[in-house]
N, C-alpha and C positions, 0 to 999 in steps of 0.2 A: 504494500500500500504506500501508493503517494502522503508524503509530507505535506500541510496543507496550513493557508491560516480559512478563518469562519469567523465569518459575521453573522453573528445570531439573531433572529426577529426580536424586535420587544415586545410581540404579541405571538399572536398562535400561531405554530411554525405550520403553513400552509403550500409553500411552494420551496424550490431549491433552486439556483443557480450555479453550476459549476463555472469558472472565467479560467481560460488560460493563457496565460502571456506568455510573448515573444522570445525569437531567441534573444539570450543572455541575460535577461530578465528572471524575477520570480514572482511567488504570488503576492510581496508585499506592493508588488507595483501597480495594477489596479484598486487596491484600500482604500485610497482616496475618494476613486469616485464612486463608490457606492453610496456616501448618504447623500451625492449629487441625485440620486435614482429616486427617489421618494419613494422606494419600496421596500423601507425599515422596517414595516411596522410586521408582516407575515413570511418574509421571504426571507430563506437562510441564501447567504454567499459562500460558496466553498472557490479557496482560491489557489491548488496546488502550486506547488513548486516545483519542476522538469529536473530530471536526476543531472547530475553535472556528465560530460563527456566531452571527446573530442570530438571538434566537430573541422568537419575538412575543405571546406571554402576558407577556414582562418589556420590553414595550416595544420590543424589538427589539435590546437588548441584546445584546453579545457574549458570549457561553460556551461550552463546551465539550456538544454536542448534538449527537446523533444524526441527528436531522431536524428540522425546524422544528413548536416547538407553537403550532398556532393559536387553540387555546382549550381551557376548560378543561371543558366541561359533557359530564355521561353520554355525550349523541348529539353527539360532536365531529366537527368535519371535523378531518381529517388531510391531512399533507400527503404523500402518499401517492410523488411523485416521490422527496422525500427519504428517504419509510420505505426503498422499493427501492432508494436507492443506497446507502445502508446496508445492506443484507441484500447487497449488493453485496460491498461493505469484509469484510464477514465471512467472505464466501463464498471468496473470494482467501484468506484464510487458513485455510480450510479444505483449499484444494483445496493448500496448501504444506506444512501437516501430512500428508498423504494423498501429495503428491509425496515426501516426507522416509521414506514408508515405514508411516505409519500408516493402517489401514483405516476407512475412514470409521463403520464399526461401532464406532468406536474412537475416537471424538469425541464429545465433546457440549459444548454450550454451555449456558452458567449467565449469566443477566440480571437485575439489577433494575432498576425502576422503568421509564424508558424504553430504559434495555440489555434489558431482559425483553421487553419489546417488540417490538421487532429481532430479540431469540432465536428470537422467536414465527416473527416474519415470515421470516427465515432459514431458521430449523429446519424448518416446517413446509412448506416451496414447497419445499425442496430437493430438488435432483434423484434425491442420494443418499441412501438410511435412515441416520441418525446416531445413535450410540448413544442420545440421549436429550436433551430440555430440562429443566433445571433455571427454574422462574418464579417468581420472589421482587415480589413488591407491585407487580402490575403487571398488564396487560390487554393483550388480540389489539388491536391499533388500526385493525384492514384483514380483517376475516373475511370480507368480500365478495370480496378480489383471491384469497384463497386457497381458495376454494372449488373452483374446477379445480385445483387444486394438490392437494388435502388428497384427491382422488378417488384418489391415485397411492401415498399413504402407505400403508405398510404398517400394521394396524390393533394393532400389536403395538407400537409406538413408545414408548417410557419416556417419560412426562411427567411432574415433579412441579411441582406449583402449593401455594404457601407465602406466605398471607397473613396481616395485622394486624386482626383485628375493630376497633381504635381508629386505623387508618391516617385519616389529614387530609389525604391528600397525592394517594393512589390511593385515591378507596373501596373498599372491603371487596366493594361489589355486581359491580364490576365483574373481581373476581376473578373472584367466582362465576361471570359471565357468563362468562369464557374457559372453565372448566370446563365450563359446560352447550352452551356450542360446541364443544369438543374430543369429549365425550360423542356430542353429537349427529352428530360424523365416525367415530362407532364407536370410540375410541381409549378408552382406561381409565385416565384418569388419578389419579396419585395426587395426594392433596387435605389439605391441613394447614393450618388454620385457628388463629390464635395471639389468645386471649381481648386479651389485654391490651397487645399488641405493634401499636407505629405505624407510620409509615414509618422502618422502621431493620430492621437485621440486628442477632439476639441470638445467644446461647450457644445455648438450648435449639433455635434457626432451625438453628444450624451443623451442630449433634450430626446434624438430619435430612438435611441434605445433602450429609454426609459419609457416610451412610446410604447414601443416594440412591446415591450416586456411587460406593461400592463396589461395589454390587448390580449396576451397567449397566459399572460397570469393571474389577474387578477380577475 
């Protein structure tokens, strides 16, 4: 089991969010904006931490990742052993919120960059319908392994995807690309495109996904 911090409701814990952050990041890095969310009052945050490794675009440096990136261009190889064992780590904490009492209707997971990722790969294989992904500047990294997967999805699945037109980090294109993949699975995702915004979470990103999140959770 993933290392994790948790924000606890101050009222009746009714819903769950898992968040995961980027690489070299941990979970103390989104804290902040949760009480931006005004959804204190019933909703736990659970906000692991990505085991440390070497990751191979930085030389093979130690960080805190998800799975190992082995490069950087549009048509990447992935490393696809790490994506799953990842969607792995997530999934155990899914299946503990849902032990604890919560309906898996009554989850969703919120990612960026390469936590978006994972959400992806997670969310969308999952055995069970989840209430919904949140995808913040980020991309499917493995649309091929989910294609048996995504056959099983209910085609009603809340997905919002929120990207940076001037991102450096994730192109912008390959935002797109998750959309026009999730599209082509029959699924309807919702699509927020930010003229001016990089790779970074803003104000105007939150207000949406505080949106997001009430509409599939409360």
């Amino acid at each position: 089991m993933l290392n994790y911090e948790v924000v606890e409701p101050r009222g009746e814990h009714r819903a769950s969010v898992i968040w995961l952050h980027g690489l070299g990041a941990d979970g103390h890095d989104f804290v902040p904006v949760i009480p931006l969310l005004g959804l204190s009052e019933h909703v736990r945050f659970i906000l692991p931490h990505a085991p440390v490794q070497p990751v191979t675009i930085n030389g093979g440096y130690l960080m805190p990742s998800w799975y190992d990136i082995l490069e950087t261009l549009p048509e990447r190889k992935v490393d696809e052993q790490g994506l799953d064992a990842a969607a792995g780590w997530i999934g155990a904490l899914i299946e503990a919120e849902h032990q604890g009492g919560i309906a898996y209707d009554r989850i969703a997971l919120v990612g960026f960059s390469q936590g978006g990722a994972v959400a992806y790969h997670t969310g969308l294989g999952y055995a069970q319908a989840l209430a919904g992904i949140v995808a913040l500047s980020t991309y499917i990294a493995s649309p091929g392994r989910l294609q048996l997967a995504q056959a099983a999805l209910p085609r009603s699945l809340p997905v919002a995807i929120m990207h940076g037109e001037a991102d450096d980090v994730v192109p912008f294109m390959l935002g797109q690309q998750a959309l026009s993949t999730l599209q082509g699975w029959g699924l309807t995702p919702q699509w927020r495109a930010f003229r001016h915004m990089g790779h970074e979470v803003t104000v105007e990103e939150i207000q949406q996904i505080a949106t997001f999140l009430r509409e599939i959770l409360i």
